[in-house]
C-alpha positions as CSV (number, residue, x, y, z in Angstrom):
1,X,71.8,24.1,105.2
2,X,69.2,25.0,107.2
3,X,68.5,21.5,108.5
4,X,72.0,21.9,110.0
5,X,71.8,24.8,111.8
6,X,69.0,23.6,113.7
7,X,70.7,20.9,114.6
8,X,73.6,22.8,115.5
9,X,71.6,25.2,117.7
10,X,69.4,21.8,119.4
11,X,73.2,20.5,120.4
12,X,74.1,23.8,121.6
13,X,71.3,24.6,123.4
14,X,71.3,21.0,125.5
15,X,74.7,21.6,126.3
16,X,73.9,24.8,127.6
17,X,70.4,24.9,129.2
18,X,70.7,28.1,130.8
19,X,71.2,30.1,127.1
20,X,67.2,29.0,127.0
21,X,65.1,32.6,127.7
22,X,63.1,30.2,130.3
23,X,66.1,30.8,132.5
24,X,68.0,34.1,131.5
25,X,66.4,35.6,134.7
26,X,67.9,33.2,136.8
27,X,71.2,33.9,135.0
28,X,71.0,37.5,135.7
29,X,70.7,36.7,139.6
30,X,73.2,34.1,139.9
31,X,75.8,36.8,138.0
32,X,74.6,39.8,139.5
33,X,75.7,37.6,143.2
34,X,79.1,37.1,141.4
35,X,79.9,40.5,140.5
36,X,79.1,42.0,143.2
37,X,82.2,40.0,145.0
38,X,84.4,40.6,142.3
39,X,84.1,44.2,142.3
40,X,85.0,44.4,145.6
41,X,88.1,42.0,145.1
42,X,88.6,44.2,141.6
43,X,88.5,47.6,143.9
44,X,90.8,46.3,146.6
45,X,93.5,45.6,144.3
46,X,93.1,48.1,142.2
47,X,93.7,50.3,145.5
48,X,96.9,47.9,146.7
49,X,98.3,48.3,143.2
50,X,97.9,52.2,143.0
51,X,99.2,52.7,146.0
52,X,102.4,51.1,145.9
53,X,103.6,50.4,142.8
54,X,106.2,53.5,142.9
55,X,107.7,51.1,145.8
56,X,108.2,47.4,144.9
57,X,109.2,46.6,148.9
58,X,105.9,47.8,149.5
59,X,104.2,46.1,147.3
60,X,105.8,42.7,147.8
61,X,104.4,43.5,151.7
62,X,101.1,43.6,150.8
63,X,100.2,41.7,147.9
64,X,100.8,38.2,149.8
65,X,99.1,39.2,153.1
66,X,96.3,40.6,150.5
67,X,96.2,37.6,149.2
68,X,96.8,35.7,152.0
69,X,94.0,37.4,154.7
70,X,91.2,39.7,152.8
71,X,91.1,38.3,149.5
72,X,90.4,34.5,150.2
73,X,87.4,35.7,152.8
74,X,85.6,37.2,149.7
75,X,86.2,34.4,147.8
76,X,85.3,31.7,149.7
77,X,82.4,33.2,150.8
78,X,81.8,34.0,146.7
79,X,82.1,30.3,145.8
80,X,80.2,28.6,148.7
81,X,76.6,30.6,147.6
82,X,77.1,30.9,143.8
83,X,77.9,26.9,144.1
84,X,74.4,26.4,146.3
85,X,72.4,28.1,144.0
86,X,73.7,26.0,140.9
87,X,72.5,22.6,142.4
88,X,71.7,21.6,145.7
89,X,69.2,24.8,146.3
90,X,66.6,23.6,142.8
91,X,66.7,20.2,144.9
92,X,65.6,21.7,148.1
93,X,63.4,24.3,146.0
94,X,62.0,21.8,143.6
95,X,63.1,23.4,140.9
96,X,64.5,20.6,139.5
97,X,61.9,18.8,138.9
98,X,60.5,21.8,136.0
99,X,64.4,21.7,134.6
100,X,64.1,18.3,134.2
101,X,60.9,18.0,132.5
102,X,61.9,20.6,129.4
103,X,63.9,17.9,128.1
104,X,67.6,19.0,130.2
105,X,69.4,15.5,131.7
106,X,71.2,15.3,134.7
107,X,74.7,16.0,132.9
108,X,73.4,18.6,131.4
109,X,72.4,20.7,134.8
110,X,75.6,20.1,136.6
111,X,77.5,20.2,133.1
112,X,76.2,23.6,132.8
113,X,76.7,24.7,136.7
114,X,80.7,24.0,136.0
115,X,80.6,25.7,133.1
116,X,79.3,29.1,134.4
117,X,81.5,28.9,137.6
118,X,84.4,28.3,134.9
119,X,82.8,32.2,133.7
120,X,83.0,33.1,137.2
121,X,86.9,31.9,137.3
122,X,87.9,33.7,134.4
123,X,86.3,36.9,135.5
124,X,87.7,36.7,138.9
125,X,91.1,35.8,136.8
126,X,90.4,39.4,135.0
127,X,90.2,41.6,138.4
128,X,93.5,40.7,139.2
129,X,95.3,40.6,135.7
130,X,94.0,43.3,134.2
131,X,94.8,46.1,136.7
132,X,98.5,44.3,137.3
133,X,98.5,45.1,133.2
134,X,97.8,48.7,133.6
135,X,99.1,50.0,137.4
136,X,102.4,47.6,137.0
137,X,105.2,48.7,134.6
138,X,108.5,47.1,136.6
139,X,110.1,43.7,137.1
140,X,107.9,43.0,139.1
141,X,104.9,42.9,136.1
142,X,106.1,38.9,135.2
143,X,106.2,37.7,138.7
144,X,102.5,39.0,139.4
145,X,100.9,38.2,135.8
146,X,102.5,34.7,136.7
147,X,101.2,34.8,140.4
148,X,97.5,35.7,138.9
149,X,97.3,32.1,136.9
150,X,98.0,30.7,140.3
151,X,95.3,32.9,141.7
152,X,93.4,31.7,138.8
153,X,94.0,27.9,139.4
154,X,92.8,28.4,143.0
155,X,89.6,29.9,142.2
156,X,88.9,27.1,140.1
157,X,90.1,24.7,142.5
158,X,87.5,26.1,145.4
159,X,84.4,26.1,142.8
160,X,85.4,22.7,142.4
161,X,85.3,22.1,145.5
162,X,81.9,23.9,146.7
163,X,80.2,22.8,143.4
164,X,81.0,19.0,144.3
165,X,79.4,19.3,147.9
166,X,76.3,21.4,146.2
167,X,75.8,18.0,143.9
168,X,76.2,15.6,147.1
169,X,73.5,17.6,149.5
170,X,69.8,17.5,149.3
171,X,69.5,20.7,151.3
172,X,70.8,24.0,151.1
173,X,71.6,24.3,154.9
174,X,73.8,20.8,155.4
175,X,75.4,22.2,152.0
176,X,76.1,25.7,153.6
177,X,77.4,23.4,157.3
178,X,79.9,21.4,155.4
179,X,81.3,24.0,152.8
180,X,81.0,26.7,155.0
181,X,82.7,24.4,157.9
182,X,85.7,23.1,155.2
183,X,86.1,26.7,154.2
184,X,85.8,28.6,157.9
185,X,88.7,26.1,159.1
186,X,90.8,26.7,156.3
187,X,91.1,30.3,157.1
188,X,91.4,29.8,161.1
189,X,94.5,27.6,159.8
190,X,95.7,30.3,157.5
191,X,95.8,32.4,160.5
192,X,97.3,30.1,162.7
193,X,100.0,29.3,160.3
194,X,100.6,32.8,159.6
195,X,100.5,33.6,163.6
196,X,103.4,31.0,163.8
197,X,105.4,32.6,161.4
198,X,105.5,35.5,162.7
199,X,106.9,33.6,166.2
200,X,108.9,31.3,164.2
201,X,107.1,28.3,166.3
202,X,105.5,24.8,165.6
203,X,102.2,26.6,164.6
204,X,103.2,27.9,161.1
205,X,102.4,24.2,160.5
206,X,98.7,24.9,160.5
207,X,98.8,26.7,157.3
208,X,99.0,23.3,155.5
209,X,96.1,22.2,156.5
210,X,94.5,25.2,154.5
211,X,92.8,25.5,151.1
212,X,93.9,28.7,151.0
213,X,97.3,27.5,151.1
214,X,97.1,26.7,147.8
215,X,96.3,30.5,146.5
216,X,99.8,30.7,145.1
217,X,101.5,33.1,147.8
218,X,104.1,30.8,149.4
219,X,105.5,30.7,145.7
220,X,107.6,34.0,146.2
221,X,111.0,33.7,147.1
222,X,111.4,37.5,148.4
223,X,115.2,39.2,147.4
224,X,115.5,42.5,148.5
225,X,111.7,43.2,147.4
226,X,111.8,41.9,144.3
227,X,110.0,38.2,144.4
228,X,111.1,35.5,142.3
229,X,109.0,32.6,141.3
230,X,109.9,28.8,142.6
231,X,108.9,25.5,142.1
232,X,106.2,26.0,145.2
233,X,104.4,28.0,142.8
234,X,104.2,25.6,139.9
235,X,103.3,23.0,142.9
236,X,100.0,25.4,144.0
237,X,98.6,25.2,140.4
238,X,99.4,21.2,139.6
239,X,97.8,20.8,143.3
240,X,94.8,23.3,142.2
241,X,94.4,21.7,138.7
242,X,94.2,18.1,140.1
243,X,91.6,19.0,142.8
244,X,89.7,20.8,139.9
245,X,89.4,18.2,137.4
246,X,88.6,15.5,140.2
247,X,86.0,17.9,142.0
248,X,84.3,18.7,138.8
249,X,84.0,15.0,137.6
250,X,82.9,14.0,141.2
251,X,79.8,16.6,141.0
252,X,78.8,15.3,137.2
253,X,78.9,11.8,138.5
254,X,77.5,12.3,142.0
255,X,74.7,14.6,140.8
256,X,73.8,12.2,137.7
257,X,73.2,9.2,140.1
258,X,72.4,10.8,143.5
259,X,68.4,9.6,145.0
260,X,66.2,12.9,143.8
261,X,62.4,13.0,145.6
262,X,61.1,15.0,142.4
């Protein structure tokens, strides 16, 4: 009996390097980072929802602009450094050459980078369900509970993303040009897209060309306030899914046989 639980905790414990003690500090830091962008997405909805859930119109206004604007600068920004510090900045740091050495593979460091930005999606799927649970009590409750898996998808969708270009780069700073750069044009686009809109012109076009697209917004088919989901919805989640299985495979392959001076 023993002999088995050792060998269940050995399995476990590969799996998951960072459950060793030799790196529960850098845990701490990597999740103290995350919080701290979560509380602020936590507090800014929390605010939205307080504020105008007596008035659905109102909140139907918001919400999408929210979600559309503030909320994807916070969490892109969240997902490009949590992403460097998973990978690419032990390569630059050399601190992949001690993770290596206390018997951790490859796999097992990039395995373990998905599976604590996976944390990171959940939680960041928590600041929005949770206070839609408690501050929302209309018909509008299903429409956003469903609207938070699609905000839930596209987190994991842009960790994918950042976490597959941390596993390509060898130094924090190209890492931080070409996620940054992917991330800062998506959100120009957004803008443009949403500028043409407004004007009802040729530039509402741009917002394709956006990540951010994706976030699960355009999925509202607005009837006198009161929004009704559509396929475009279902659409932003397959889309977010696909990227995120793809992204996270490309990292664990890329990172596994990528050239490391160590």
């Amino acid at each position: 009996m023993t002999k088995e639980i050792k060998i269940k905790e050995n399995i476990f414990t590969k799996m998951f390097f960072f459950f060793k003690p030799i790196f529960f500090k850098q845990l701490l830091r990597e999740c103290s980072a995350f919080f701290i962008f979560s509380a602020i997405v936590l507090i800014v909805f929390i605010i939205v929802l307080a504020t105008t859930m007596d008035d659905t119109h109102s909140m139907w206004a918001t919400i999408p602009l929210l979600f559309t604007m503030q909320i994807p600068i916070i969490v892109l920004l969240q997902y490009t450094l949590i992403s460097s510090r998973m990978l690419v900045s032990k390569v630059d740091r050399g601190d992949l050459s001690y993770i290596l050495c206390s018997n951790t593979s490859r796999t097992q460091v990039s395995s373990t980078a998905i599976t604590f930005l996976l944390f990171t999606n959940f939680v960041n799927f928590l600041t929005v369900f949770i206070p839609t649970i408690i501050f929302v009590h209309n018909e509008s409750l299903i429409p956003l509970i469903i609207f938070c898996i699609a905000y839930f998808t596209f987190c994991i969708s842009l960790s994918g993303i950042s976490v597959l270009f941390s596993a390509y780069c060898d130094k924090t700073v190209k890492y931080m040009i070409i996620v940054g750069g992917i991330f800062l044009i998506s959100f120009v686009f957004t803008i443009i897209g949403y500028i043409g809109d407004t004007l009802d012109n040729v530039l509402k076009n741009f917002k394709y060309l956006s990540v951010i697209y994706f976030i699960g917004t355009n999925g509202f088919d607005k009837t006198d306030g009161i929004p009704n989901i559509n396929w475009k919805m279902t659409m932003d989640c397959v889309v977010n899914i696909i990227v995120s299985v793809c992204t996270f495979i490309g990292a664990i392959v890329i990172f596994k046989n990528k050239d490391l001076l160590i």
